[in-house]
N, C-alpha and C positions, 0 to 999 in steps of 0.2 A: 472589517474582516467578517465574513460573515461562513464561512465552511471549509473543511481540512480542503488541501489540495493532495490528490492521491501518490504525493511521492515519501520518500521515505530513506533512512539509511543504511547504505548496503555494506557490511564492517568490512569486505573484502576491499572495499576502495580506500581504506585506513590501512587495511595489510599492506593493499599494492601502492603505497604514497610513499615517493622518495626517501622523505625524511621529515615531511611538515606534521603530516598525521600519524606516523607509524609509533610513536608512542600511547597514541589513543589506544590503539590494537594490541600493543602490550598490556596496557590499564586493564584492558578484556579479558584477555588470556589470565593474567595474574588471577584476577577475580573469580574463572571457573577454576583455574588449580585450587583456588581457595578453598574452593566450594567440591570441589573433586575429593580432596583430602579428607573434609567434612564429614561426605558419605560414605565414604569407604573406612572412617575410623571407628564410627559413631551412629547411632540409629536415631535418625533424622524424626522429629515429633513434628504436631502442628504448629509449634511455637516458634521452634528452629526455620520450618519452611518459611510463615511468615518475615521471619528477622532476615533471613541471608538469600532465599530462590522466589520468595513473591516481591513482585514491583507494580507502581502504580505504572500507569501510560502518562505520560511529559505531554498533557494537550496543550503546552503552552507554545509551543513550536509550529501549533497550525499545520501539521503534515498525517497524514493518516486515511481511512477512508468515510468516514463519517460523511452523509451528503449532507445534513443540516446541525448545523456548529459543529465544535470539536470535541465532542464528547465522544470517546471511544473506547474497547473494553480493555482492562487489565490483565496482566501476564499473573492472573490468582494462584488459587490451589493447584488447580489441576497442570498448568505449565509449572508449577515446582513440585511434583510431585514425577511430572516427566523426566525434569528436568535431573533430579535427585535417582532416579532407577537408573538413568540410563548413564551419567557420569563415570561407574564404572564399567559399563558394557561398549557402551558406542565408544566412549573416550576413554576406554584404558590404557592407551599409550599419549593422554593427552599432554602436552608439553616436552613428549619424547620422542616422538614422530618420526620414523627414519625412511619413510616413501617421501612425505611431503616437507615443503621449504619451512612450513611453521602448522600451528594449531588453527583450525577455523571454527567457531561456534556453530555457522552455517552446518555442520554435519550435523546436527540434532535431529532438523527440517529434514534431511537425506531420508532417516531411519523411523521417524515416532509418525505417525499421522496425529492432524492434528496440531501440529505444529507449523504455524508458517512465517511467510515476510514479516506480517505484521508482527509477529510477533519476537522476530529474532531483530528487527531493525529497536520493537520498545526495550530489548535488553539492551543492546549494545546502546541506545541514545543513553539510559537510567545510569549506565557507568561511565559515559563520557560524559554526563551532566554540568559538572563542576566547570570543563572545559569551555561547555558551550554558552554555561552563565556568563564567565571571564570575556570571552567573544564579545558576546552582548552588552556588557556592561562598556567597552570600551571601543564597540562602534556605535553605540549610542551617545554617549558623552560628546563623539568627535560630530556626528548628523543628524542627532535627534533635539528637539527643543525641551528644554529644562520642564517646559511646562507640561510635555508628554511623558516625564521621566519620573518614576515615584520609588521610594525605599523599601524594600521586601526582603521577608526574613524567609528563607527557600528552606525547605528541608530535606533531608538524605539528596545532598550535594559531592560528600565523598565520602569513603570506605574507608574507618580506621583501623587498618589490620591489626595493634595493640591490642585494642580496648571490643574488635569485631565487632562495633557497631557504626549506623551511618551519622554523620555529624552534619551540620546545619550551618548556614553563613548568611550575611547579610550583601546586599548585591542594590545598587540603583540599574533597574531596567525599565523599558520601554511597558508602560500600561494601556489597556487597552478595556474599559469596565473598569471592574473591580479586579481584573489579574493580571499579572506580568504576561512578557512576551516573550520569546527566546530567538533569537536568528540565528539562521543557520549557510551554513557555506556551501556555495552550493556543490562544490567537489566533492563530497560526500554522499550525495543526494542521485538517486535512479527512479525509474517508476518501473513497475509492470514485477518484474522479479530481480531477485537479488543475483547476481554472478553464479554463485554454487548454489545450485537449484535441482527440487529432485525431477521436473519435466525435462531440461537438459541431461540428466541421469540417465533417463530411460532412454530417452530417445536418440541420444547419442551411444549408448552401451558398445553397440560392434564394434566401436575403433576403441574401447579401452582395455581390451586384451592384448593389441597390439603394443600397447606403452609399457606392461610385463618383462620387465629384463630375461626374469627366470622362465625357461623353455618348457619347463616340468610344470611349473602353475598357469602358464601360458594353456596350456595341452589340455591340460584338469579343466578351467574356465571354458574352453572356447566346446570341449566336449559335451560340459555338464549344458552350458548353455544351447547348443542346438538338440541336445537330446531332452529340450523341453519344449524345442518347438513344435506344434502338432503337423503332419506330414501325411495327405492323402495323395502314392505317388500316380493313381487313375484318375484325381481330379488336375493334378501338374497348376496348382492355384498355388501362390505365394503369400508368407502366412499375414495374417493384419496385424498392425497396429497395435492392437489389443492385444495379440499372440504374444507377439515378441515383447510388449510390456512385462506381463505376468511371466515367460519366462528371462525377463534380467530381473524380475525382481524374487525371482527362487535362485536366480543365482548369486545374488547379492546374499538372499538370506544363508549361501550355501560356504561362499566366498567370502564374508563381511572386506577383505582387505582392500576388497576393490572400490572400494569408496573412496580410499586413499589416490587410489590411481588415478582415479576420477578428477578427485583434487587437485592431482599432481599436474593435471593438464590443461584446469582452468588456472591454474596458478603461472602456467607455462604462458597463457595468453593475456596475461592480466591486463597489457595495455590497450588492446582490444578491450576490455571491462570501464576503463576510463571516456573512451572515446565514445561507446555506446550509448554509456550512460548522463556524458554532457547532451548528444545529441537528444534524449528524452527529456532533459529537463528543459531543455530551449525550446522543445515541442511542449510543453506544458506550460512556459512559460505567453509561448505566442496563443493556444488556445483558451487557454483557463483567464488569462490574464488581459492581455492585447486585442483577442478578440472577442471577447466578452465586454471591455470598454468603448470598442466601435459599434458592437450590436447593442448595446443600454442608449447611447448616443445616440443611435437612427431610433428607438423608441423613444426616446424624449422629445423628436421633430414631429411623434406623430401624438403625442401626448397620452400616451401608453399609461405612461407612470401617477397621471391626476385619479381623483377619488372619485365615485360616485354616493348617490344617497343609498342606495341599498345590495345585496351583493350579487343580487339575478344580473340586476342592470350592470354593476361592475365587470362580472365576470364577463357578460355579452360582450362588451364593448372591448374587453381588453381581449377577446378572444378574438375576434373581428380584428382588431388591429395588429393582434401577433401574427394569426394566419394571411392577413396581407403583404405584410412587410415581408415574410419568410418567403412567400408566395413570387411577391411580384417588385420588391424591393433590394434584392442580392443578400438577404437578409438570413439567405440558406446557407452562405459562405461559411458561418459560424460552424456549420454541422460538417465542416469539408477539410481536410488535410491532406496537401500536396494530391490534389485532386481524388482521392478519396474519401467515401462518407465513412464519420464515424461513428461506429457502434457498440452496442452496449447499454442495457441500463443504468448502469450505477454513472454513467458519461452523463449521459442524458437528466439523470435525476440532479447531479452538481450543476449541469448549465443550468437547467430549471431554477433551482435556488439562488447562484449567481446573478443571473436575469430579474428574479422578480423577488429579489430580495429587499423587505421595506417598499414595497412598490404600493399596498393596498392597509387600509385598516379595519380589512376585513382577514379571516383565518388564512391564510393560504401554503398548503400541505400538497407534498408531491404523488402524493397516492391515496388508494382508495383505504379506509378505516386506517388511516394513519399506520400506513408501511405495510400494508399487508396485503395488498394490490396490485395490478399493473402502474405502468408510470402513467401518470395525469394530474393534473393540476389542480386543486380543489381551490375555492373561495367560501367563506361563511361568516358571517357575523357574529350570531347566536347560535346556540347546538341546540336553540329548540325550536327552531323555525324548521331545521332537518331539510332545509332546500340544499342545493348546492349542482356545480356545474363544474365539467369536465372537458377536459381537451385532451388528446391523443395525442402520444410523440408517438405511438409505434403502428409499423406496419402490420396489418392484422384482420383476420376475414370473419372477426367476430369482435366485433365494435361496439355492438347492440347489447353484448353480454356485459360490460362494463359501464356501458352507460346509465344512469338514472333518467338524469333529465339530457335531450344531443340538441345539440344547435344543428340550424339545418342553413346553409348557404346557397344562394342560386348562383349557377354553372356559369361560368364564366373561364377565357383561354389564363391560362398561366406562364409566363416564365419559365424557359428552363436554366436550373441551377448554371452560371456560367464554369462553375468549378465541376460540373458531374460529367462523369465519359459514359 
């Protein structure tokens, strides 16, 4: 294992689960009534936040975005302190809900900036924990070797509503280092965004006054909402993007209930929410995975992966040999889905590491002063030699600006990608 892969859990696919998951989604709910009641009894200190609204991140699951290992940031202070104001604002009818079919944490994200996937998927995994340990423990028993299997004492595994503290268990899981592993199913699991999300909010907005039963709030919405769009009638331009963002989201702030409606319609498609999000994991599954074991493969025929004595020479020769193979070897396939190139850096930066991970015993970092950079490749030995060399994954008409030291190639015809239109 060598870095998270970008997918994550979406707690709406535990809402919309027949009957296998949908207890998970109760455990959930339970746990912000919990926490609802809390806030609204009682004045929540730093002590209180730490004990019941801060969670660590479960990196034991290997899911998240981190490009190199699994270290990724925690749901701290400041998501339990969001979390704590806004319990009785955003969710004061939380568990009573009379527009939508149940409660979704997902509306946090709607209303706080600041708040996102990553961090609504680390709640919801930190209170289905318990579950996911039990998984693990006993598909590893039935497919894992005894000798990959070690005894671990887990902590804050479940919520004892008695005593309101989390309790501890002992689990045989799958080890990996020095730390357990957690598996996860992948019915649970989406990439990109969650279901109830606030870019489908916005950008969908006009059709959710439609779903309004009442004709009187219908009228109010649809009024307040166009009497914030800006309207030049001598320029007859229709308003942007932009426009009609800022105003659903003064109508939102004007309207709060329509968040609900919102809900009410993703909840209405849910099994569209399943289907979507199997086809992204099987896409994650073939790139991240599948094609990343046939692109390691073709650099081991060309001996990509051996050492050299020092890291100028390293880096040349493994530079030489990437930009061949991607070049003139099909070896651009990797960067291609269903005939589209993928893009993005933080893509880019995970192939990187997948690829040349363990490949050298010299430093090798995907960017310039370690992450602070464009994406490129570095190799180094010693930090006081200060050589170091670089290769470009991006397109870009300032090359030179990032370069220290540039390889230079004689011209020669190329390939073209068989996958690029």
């Amino acid at each position: 294992m060598v870095a998270d892969l970008p997918l994550f859990i979406d707690p709406f696919l535990l809402f919309n689960s027949k009957k296998k998951y949908k207890q998970l989604h109760d455990d959930i709910i339970k746990h912000l009534v919990f926490l609802k009641e809390k806030s609204t009894s009682q004045t929540i200190d730093t002590g209180a936040l730490k004990a019941w609204y801060v969670f660590k991140e479960v990196e034991q699951n290997w899911l998240g975005f981190s490009v190199s290992g699994n270290k990724g940031s925690a749901l701290g202070l400041d998501f339990g302190r969001a979390l704590n104001e806004n319990l009785h604002k955003i969710f004061s009818e939380f568990g009573q809900e009379k527009v939508t079919k149940g409660s979704h944490l997902e509306k946090l994200c709607l209303i706080k900036d600041g708040v996102g996937k990553d961090n609504i998927s680390d709640f919801a995994t930190n209170l289905v924990k318990g579950f996911l340990l039990d998984y693990t423990q006993t598909l590893a028993q039935k497919h894992i070797a005894e000798s990959l299997r070690e005894k671990f004492r887990v902590q804050r595994v479940r919520f004892n509503y008695d005593t309101e503290t989390w309790e501890e268990a002992t689990f045989y899981l799958p080890k990996f280092k020095n730390d357990f592993v957690i598996l996860m199913p992948k019915e649970l699991l989406t990439k990109d965004e969650t279901w109830i999300n606030k870019k489908d909010l916005f950008e969908d907005f006009d059709r959710i006054p439609s779903a309004i039963a009442d004709d009187e709030l219908r009228h109010k919405v649809n009024n307040y909402f166009l009497g914030r769009i800006p309207r030049d009638p001598k320029k007859k331009k229709e308003p942007t993007k932009q426009e009609k963002a800022a105003a659903a989201f003064a109508t939102i702030q004007e309207f709060p209930e329509l968040i609900d409606y919102y809900i009410k319609s993703k909840e209405e498609s849910g099994d569209l929410a399943e289907s979507i999000s199997s086809e992204k994991v099987a896409f994650s599954q073939k790139f991240y995975i599948n094609n990343v074991q046939q692109f390691i493969a073709g650099l081991q025929n060309k001996s990509f992966y051996a050492s050299a004595q020092n890291s100028q020479e390293e880096a040349k020769k493994k530079i030489e040999i990437l930009k061949e193979y991607i070049e003139n070897n099909d070896g651009c396939k990797l960067f291609y889905h269903n005939g589209q190139r993928i893009k993005g850096e933080k893509y880019l930066q995970l192939l990187f590491g997948l690829v040349c991970h363990e490949s050298s015993i010299f430093d090798t970092n995907r960017e310039v002063n370690n992450g602070r950079g464009p994406v490129i490749s570095k190799f180094q030995k010693e930090m006081r030699t200060n050589r170091w060399w670089s290769l470009s994954w991006q397109a870009t008409k300032n090359l030179n600006k990032i370069y220290k030291s540039k390889l230079r190639f004689t011209k020669k015809p190329t390939k073209q990608c068989p996958l690029s239109k």
